[in-house]
C-alpha positions, 0 to 999 in steps of 0.5 A, spaced: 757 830 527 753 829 534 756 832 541 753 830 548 753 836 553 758 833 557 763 833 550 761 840 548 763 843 555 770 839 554 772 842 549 770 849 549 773 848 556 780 846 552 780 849 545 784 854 547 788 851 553 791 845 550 795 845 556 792 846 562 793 840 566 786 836 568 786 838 575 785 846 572 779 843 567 776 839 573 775 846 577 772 849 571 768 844 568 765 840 575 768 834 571 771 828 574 778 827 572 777 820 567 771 824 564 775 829 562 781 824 560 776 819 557 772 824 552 778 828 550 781 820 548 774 819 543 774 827 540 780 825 538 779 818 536 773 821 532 777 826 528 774 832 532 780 834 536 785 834 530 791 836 533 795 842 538 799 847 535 802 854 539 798 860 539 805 865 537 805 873 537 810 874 532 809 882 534 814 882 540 820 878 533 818 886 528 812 883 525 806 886 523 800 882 520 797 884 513 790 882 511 789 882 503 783 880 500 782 879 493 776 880 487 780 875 481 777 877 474 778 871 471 774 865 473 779 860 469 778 855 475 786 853 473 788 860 473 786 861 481 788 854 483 795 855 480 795 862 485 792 859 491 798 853 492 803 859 490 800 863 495 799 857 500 806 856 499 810 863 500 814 864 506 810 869 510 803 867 508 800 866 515 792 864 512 790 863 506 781 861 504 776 861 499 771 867 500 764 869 498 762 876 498 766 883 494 773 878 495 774 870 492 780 869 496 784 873 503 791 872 505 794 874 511 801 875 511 806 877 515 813 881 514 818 886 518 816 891 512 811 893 508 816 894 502 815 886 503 807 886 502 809 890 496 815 885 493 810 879 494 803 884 490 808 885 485 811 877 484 803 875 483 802 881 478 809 879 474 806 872 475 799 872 473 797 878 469 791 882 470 788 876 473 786 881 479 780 885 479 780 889 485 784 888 493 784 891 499 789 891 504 789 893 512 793 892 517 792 888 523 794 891 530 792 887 535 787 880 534 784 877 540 782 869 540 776 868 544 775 860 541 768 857 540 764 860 546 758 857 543 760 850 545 759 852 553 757 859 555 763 859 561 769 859 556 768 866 556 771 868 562 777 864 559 782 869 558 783 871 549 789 869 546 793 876 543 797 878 537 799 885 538 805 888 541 808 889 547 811 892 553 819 890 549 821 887 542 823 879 543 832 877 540 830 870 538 837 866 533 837 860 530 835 855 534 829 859 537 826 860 529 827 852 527 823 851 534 818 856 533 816 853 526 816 846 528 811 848 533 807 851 528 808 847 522 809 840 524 804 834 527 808 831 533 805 827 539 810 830 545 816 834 545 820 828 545 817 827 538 819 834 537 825 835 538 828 828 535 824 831 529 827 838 529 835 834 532 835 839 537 835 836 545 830 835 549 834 840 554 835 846 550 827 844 546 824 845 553 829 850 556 828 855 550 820 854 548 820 855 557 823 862 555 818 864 549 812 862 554 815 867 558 817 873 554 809 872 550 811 869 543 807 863 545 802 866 548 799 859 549 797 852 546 790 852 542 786 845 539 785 844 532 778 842 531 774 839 525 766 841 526 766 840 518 761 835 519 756 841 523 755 845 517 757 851 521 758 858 516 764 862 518 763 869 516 769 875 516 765 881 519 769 888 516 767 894 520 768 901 517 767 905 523 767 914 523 774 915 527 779 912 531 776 912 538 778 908 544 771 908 547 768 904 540 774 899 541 773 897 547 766 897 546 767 891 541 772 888 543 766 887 550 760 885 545 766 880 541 768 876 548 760 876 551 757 873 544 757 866 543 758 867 535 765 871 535 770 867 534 775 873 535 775 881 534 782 884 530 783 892 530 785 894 524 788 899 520 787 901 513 781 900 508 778 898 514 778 899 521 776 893 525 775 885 523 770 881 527 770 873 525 763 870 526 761 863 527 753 860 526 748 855 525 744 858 520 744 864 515 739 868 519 743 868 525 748 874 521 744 879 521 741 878 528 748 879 529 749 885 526 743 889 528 746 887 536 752 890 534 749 896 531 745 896 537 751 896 543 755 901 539 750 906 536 753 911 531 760 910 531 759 904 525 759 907 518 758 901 515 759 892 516 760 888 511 760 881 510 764 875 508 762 867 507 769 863 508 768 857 504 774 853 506 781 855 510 786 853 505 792 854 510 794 857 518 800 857 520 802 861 526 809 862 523 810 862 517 816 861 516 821 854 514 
């Protein structure tokens, strides 16, 4: 897959901003407005730019986010398929993806208790035996969205996409949740669209998607890119640090913005204590990465270790029908 400059500054100028008007892209990229309209025009005629979606914080709702990697002790190619779609297909589950490394196949999933986290390992076990070897769960705090920074260097001055709780919890009925996941989990070309879809009014669709633009649940509007013809590797960084110290969160939380490879930083709680997704051209390029890393943080880090993501299987940003 072949991308001029000016194609790679547009979209990591976009990536995370789906709806910025094109006046704002101008002043950012130095780019004619029929430039800009002209390349987003051919990115998504040639598959490259695959759809938008809204980047939702569900925290403010009474969610938390759970990550649950799994080492599977069957290899039976029929036994994981059949976990994998049961997976895919669980309400709740945000992301699902084939891993390399101590795991095969990590789950994000998204509940109001962990009683429910438990309800669903207790299913699969019921379900599938002893078809698990070993899990590892932890909980997500906060999760920051940097996009591709790699694809124009000045996209780090962006503003990160957040999950995390704030300042007030969000009361949301009906008609907000079957708004939340149509945005999410729905292809539509305009809102119009949308709401014919969804047979809501365009009034009510546009005046209560205003409303959770406002409160933060929609955090904002992302593109969804297919790079799969760059031969990109993606690798999940698990970072297990010494104590719980604001100073080291910080402290990665600045290298995960500035470096061009990070595609999101997450601060966790359990088995782990931070998540640091990684994007790069060639194999080598991890270890750099992580020989900075221990270099920019010095001795808070007690060990890194990495995870191949070979395929996403499933995303949602609200996994809920």
């Amino acid at each position: 897959m072949q991308l001029s400059d000016k194609e790679r500054k547009i979209l990591g100028a976009i990536e995370h901003q789906a709806e910025v008007p094109v006046s704002e892209l101008q002043k950012q990229t130095k780019l004619r407005a029929h430039s800009i309209h002209y390349a987003i025009a051919s990115l998504k005629r040639r598959g490259i730019i695959v759809g938008k979606a809204p980047f939702i914080n569900n925290y403010p709702l009474g969610y938390t986010d759970y990550t649950i990697y799994f080492s599977l002790s069957s290899t039976s190619k029929r036994s994981t398929n059949k976990l994998i779609s049961r997976l895919i297909a669980a309400p709740g589950v945000s992301w699902v993806a084939q891993l390399g490394g101590d795991f095969q196949i990590g789950v994000a999933f998204c509940a109001r208790r962990i009683e429910e986290v438990s309800f669903l390992l207790g299913e699969l076990s019921e379900e599938f035996g002893q078809l698990f070897f070993q899990k590892s769960i932890s909980v997500r705090i906060s999760f920051h969205a940097f996009g591709r920074k790699y694809l124009w260097k000045r996209s780090q001055n962006i503003a990160p996409l957040k999950i995390g709780k704030l300042p007030s919890s969000v009361e949301i009925n009906e008609v907000d949740h079957t708004i939340l996941s149509g945005l999410a989990n729905n292809e539509y070309s305009s809102k119009r669209e949308l709401s014919r879809l969804l047979a809501i009014p365009f009034s009510t669709l546009e005046r209560r998607v205003g409303r959770l633009e406002e409160s933060g649940v929609i955090g904002g509007y992302i593109y969804r890119l297919n790079l799969s013809g760059s031969n990109l590797l993606t690798y999940r960084l698990l970072i297990y640090s010494r104590g719980i110290a604001p100073m080291l969160t910080q402290q990665l939380y600045t290298f995960c913005k500035k470096h061009p490879g990070v595609l999101h930083f997450i601060e966790c709680m359990g088995a782990w204590d931070y998540e640091i997704g990684v994007e790069i051209s060639h194999a080598e390029e991890l270890n750099e990465i992580i020989q900075a890393l221990q270099e920019s943080v010095g001795d808070g880090l007690i060990g890194i270790k990495s995870l191949q993501i070979f395929k996403h299987l499933k995303y949602s940003g609200y996994p809920f029908p």
